[in-house]
N, C-alpha and C positions, 0 to 999 in steps of 0.2 A: 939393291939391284943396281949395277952399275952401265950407264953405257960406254956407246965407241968414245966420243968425248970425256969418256972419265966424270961426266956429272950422273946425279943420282935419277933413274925412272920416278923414284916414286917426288921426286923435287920438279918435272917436270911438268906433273901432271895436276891437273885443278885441283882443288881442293872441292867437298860437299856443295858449296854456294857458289861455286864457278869463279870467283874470283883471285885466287892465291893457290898456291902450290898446298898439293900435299904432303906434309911433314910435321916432325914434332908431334906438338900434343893430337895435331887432324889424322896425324896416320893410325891411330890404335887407342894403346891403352889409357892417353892422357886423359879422356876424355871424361868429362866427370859422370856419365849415363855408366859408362863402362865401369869407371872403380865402383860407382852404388851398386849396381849390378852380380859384381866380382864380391862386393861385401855382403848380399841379400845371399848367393850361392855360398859362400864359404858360412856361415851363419846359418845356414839352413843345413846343411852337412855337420855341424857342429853341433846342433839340436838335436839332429838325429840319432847323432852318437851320444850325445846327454843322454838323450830317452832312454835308451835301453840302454845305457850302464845302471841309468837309473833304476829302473824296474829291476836288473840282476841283484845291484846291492839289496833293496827293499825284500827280494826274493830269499838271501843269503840272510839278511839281520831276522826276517821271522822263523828259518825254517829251520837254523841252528841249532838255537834252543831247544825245539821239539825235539830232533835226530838227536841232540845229546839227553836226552832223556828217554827215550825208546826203548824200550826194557828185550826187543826181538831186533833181529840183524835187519834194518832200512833195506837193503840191496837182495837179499834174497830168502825174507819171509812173506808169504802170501795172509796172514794175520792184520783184520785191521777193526783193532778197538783201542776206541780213542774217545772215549763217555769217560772214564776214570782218570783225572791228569796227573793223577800218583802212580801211575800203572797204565802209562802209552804204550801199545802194542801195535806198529802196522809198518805192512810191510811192502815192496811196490812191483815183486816181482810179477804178479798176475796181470797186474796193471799194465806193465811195459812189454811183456808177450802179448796181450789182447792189442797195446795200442800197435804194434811193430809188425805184429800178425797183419791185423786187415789193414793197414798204410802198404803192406806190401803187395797184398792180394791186389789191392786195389790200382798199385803202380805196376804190377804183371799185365794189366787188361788194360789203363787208361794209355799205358805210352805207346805201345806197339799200334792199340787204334788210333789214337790223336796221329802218330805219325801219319802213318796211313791215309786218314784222311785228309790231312795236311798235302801229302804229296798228292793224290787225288784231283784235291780242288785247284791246285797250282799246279799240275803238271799234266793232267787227263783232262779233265774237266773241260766242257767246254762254255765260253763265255757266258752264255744267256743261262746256264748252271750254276757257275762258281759262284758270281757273288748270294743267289738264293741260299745254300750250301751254305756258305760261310756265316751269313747272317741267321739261321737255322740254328746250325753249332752255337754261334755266341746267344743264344737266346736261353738254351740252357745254364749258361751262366748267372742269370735274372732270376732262377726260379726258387727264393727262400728257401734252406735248409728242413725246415719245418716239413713245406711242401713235400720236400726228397722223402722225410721219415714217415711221415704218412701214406704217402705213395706205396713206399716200400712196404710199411705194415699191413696197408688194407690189400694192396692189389699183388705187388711181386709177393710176399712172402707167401700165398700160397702154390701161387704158381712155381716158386724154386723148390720148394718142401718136396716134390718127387725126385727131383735131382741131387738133393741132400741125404734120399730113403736111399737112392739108386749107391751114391757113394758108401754108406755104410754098411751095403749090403754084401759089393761087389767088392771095396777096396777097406771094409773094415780093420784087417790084419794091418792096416800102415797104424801107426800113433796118429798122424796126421789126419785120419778120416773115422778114429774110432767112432761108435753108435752112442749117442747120450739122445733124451727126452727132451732138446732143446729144441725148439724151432728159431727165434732170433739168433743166429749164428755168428759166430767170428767171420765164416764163408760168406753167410746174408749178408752182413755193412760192406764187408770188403766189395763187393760187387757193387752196391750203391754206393757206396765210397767211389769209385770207378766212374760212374756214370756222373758223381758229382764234379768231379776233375778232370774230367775230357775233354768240355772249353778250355781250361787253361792250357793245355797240352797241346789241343790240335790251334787255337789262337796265335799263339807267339810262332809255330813250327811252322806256319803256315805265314806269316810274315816274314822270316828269315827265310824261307824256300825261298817265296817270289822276289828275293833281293841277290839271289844267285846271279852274279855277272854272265850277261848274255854271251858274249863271248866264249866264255866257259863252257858253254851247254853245244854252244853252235860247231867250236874246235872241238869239243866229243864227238858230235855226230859225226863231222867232214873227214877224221879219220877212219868213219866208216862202226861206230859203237851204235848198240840197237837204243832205244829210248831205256828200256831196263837200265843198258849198259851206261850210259849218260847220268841215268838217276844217281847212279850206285857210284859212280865214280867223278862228277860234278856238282851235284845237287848235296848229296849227302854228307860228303866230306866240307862244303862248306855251312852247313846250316849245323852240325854236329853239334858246336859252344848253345848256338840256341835252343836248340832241342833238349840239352842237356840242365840250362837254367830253367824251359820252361816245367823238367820233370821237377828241379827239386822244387820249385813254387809249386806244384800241385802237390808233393810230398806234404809241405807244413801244410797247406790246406788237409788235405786229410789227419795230419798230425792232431792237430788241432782242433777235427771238426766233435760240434757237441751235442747240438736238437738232435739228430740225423740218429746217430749213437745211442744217445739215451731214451728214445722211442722205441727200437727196432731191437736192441741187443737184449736179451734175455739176463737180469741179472743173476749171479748166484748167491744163493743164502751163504749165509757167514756159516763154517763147519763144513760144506757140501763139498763132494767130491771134485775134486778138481784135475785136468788130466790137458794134453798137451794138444785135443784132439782142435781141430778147425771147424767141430759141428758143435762145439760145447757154446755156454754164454760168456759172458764177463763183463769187464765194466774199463774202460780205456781210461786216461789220467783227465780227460775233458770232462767226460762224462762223470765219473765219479765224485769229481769235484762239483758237478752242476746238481748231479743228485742229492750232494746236503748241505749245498749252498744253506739253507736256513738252520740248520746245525752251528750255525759258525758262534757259540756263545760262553765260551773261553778263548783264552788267550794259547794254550796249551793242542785244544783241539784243531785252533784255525791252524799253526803252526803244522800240524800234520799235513792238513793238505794241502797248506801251502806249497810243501817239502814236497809232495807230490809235482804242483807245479812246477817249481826249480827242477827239476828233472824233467820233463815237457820243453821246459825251457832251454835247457841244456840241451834236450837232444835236438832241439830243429836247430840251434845256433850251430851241432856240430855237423847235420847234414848241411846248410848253407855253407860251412866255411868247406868240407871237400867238395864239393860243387864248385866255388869257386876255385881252388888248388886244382880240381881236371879241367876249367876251362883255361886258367892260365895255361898249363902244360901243353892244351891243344893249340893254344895262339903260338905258344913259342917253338912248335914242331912247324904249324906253315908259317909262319913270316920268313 
């Protein structure tokens, strides 16, 4: 920064202990707090990125083997015996429609209401509400997984089971709703899936709202836009990138989730009819993997469900990488 005399502001001015100019190593980066600093953050990103290269290789070197030894197509047989390691048979299709099914069921209900109440507590709400409200919401996020499946098994599931009769009764003729004898439903998690990721949703959605520049809001009104019309067109267009990170962070959350799952979903016997419906059971890649965790006593069998996981694994790495790719695109439409 230069002044009218052509000498430098920042030469002018004190230094931290009031006695010399700011310059050199006092203005910035020189300082040795600053490069450890600069070395503890680059080092700590660097770790990061260690870890989970780490975990893909360790995922890829056991899961190989198995997949080249699979005697049924990996991608699109629902077969899984995996007791004979002369005769690997399993296959991940059921697995990846059960988990992709209710991660969706569950982001149909958690985002639209997270938003919601996000804008609610930050835009309606009024003070002596919002923070109660807000701290309510995140309390949900505190309540163990365990808790959710048990919840969900002793209290909601009977209570949704007339809502599951009404669908098959009424909207049988979809695939989506056929009539099966299951009561733990792909429908059932997805909805407690829902409820498990609605702090994440309405949390972050609700901190990017209230950082909406005021200005923003106030030049909506002045030209005469109703509160809706402000929402819709200052509020929303900038909290969008947020809204958008905090859905796919609840995505691998439900991706991922396994007590909740493996309590509540009904599995199906090996051989049993299997069908496309939303009221049938199944077993998600979390779950299935936690149901024979003690199974693991070959080299051969653990390999199978490892292979399960590298696919788990893949697929939240490829929801977080478009996630980031739409939020860049939405930075570089408004800048």
């Amino acid at each position: 920064m230069a002044s009218v005399t052509g000498v430098s502001v920042a030469d002018e001015l004190p230094g931290p202990d009031g006695r010399g100019p700011l310059s050199g190593d006092r203005a910035g980066t020189g300082r040795m707090g600053d490069r450890v600093f600069a070395g503890l953050a680059k080092g700590s990103g660097v770790l990061v990125i260690g870890l989970v290269t780490l975990v893909g290789v360790f995922l890829l070197w056991q899961a190989i083997p198995a997949i080249a030894d699979d005697k049924v197509n990996f991608l699109t047989s629902r077969q899984w015996s995996v007791n004979d390691s002369d005769n690997l048979r399993f296959g991940i299709v059921e697995l990846l429609w059960t988990t992709v099914a209710a991660s969706t069921i569950a982001m149909l209900i958690a985002v639209p209401v997270g938003v919601a109440v996000a804008l609610f507590i930050t835009q309606y709400s009024p003070q002596w509400l919002s923070r109660p409200a807000a701290n309510v919401i995140d309390l949900l996020a505190a309540v163990p997984s365990i808790v959710y499946g048990l919840w969900g098994l002793k209290t909601f599931t009977p209570f949704f089971n007339p809502f599951q009769t009404w669908l098959s009764d009424h909207l049988g003729w979809i695939p989506l709703f056929t009539k099966t004898d299951t009561q733990g439903t792909i429908l059932l998690i997805g909805v407690i899936l829902a409820i498990m990721i609605l702090p994440i949703v309405t949390a972050l959605s609700r901190e990017v709202f209230a950082q909406t520049p005021v200005t923003h809001k106030e030049g909506a009104l002045a030209l005469g836009a109703t509160k809706w019309e402000m929402i819709r067109t200052a509020v929303l267009p900038f909290g969008r990138p947020g809204v958008i990170s905090a859905a796919m962070l609840a995505l691998g959350r439900a991706l991922g989730e396994t007590i909740a799952v493996t309590i509540i979903v009904s599995t199906l016997p090996q051989g049993s009819k299997w069908t496309w419906s939303l009221l049938n059971g199944g077993e998600t890649f979390a779950s299935r993997i936690a149901n024979n965790a003690g199974e693991f006593d070959s080299p051969a069998k653990t390999g199978a469900f490892i292979a399960a996981g590298l696919v788990l694994f893949v697929l939240t790495f490829i929801v977080n990488a478009i996630a980031r790719i739409v939020i860049e695109r939405r930075k570089a439409f408004t800048e």
